[in-house]
C-alpha positions as CSV (number, residue, x, y, z in Angstrom):
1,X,98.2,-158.9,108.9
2,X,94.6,-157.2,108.4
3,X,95.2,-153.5,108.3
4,X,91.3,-152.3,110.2
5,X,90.5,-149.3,109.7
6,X,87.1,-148.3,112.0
7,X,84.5,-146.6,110.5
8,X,84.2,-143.2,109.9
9,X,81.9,-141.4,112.2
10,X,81.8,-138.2,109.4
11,X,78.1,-136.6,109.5
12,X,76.8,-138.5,112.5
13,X,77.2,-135.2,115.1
14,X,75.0,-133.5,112.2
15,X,72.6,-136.7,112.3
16,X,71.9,-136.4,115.5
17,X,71.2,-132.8,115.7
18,X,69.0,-133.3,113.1
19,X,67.2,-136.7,114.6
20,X,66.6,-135.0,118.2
21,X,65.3,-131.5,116.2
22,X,63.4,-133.7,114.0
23,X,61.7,-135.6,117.0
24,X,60.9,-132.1,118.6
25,X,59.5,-131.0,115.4
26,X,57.2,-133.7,115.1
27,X,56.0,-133.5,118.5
28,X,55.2,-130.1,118.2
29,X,53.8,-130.2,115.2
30,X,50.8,-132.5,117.1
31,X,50.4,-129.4,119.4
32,X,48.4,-127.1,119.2
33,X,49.6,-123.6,118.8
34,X,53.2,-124.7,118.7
35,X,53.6,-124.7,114.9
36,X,55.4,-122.5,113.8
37,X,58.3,-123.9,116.6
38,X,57.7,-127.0,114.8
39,X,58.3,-125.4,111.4
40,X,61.8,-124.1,113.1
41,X,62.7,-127.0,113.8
42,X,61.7,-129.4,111.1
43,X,63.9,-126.9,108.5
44,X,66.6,-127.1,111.0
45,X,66.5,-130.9,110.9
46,X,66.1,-131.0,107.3
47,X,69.3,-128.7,106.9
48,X,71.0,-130.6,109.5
49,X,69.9,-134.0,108.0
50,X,70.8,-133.2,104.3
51,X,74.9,-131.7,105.3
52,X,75.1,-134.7,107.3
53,X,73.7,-136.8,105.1
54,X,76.1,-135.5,102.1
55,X,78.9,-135.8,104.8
56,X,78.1,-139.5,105.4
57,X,78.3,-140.1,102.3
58,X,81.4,-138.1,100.7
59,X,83.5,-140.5,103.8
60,X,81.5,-143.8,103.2
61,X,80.0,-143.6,106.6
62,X,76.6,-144.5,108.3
63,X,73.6,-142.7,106.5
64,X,70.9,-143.7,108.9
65,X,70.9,-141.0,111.6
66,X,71.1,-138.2,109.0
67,X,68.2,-139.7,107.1
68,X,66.3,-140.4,109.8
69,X,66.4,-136.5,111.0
70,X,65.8,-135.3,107.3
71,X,62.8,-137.4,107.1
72,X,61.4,-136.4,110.8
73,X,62.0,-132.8,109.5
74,X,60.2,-132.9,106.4
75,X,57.4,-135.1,107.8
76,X,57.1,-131.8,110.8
77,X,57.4,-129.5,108.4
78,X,54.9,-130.8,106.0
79,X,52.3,-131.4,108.3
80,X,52.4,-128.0,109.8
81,X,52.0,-126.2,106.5
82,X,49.0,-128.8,105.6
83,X,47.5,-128.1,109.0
84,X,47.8,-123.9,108.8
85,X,46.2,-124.6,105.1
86,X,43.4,-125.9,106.4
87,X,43.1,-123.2,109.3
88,X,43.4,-120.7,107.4
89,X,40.9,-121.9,104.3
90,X,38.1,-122.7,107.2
91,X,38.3,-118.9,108.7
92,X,38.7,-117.8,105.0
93,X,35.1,-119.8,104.3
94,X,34.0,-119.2,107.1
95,X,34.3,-115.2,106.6
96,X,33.3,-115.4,103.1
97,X,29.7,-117.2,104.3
98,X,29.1,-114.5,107.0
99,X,30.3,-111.1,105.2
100,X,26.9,-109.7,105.8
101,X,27.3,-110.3,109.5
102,X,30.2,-109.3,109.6
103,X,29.5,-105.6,107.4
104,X,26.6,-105.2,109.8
105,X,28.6,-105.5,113.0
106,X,31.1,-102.8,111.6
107,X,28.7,-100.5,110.6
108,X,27.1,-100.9,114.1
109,X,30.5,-100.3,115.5
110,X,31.1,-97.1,113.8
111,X,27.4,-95.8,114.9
112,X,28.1,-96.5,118.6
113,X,31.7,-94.8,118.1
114,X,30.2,-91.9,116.9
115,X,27.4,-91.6,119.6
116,X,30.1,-92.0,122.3
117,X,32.4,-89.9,120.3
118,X,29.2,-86.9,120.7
119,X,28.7,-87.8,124.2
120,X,32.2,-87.0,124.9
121,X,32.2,-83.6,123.3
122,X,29.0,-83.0,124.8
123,X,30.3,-83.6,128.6
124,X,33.4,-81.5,127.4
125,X,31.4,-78.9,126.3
126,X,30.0,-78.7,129.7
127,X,32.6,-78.7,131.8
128,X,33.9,-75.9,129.9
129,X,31.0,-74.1,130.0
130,X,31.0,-74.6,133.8
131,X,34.1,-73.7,133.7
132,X,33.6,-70.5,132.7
133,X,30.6,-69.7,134.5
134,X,32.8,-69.9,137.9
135,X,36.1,-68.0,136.9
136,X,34.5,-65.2,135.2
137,X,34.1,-62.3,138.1
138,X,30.8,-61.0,139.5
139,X,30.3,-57.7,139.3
């Protein structure tokens, strides 16, 4: 008599969370505005993926659904970093070539503020003055 044990199905609920986050991750990660969801979930499949992964292994258990979800998470989660690097170093150049543009558009800003800021007072000013001129009594 063979005494059959079945396998153990120990980390698989984790490998599967972590494959179907990992899958999300990666499609979002191709998106366009969508990455830092895809950063959420990559490190959600990669946590996922490495306790089922350690869980699969402590029982001697199928490792491929945990790895799969670790690797979809880190693959995500890399690309998204990489691609924010190179957002944020092409605005960074780009501002760096154009800081005199960018000065002069300030400075301009400021000028116009104070002119309308003036303006303002002046209207104020006026009303006031208008103000007054029809309250105070004729005598």
């Amino acid at each position: 008599m063979e005494n059959y044990t079945p396998p153990s199905t120990a980390g698989q609920g984790m490998g599967i969370a972590a494959l179907v986050l990992g899958i999300i991750a990666v499609i979002a990660a191709f998106i366009p505005c969508f990455g830092l969801i895809a950063i959420l979930f990559g490190v959600l499949a990669i946590i996922f993926g490495a306790i089922g992964l350690s869980q699969a292994k402590k029982a001697n258990a199928p490792t491929t659904m945990p790895k799969s979800g670790l690797i979809l998470g880190i693959v995500a989660t890399a690309f998204v970093i990489i691609w924010i690097l190179v957002v944020v170093g092409t605005l960074g150049a780009a501002a760096v070539s154009n800081a005199d543009e960018i000065s002069k558009a300030m400075d301009s800003i400021k000028v116009e503020t104070s002119r309308a800021e003036d303006s303002i007072n002046k209207d104020i000013q006026e009303i006031n003055a208008e103000a007054v001129d029809t309250v105070a009594p004729a005598n």
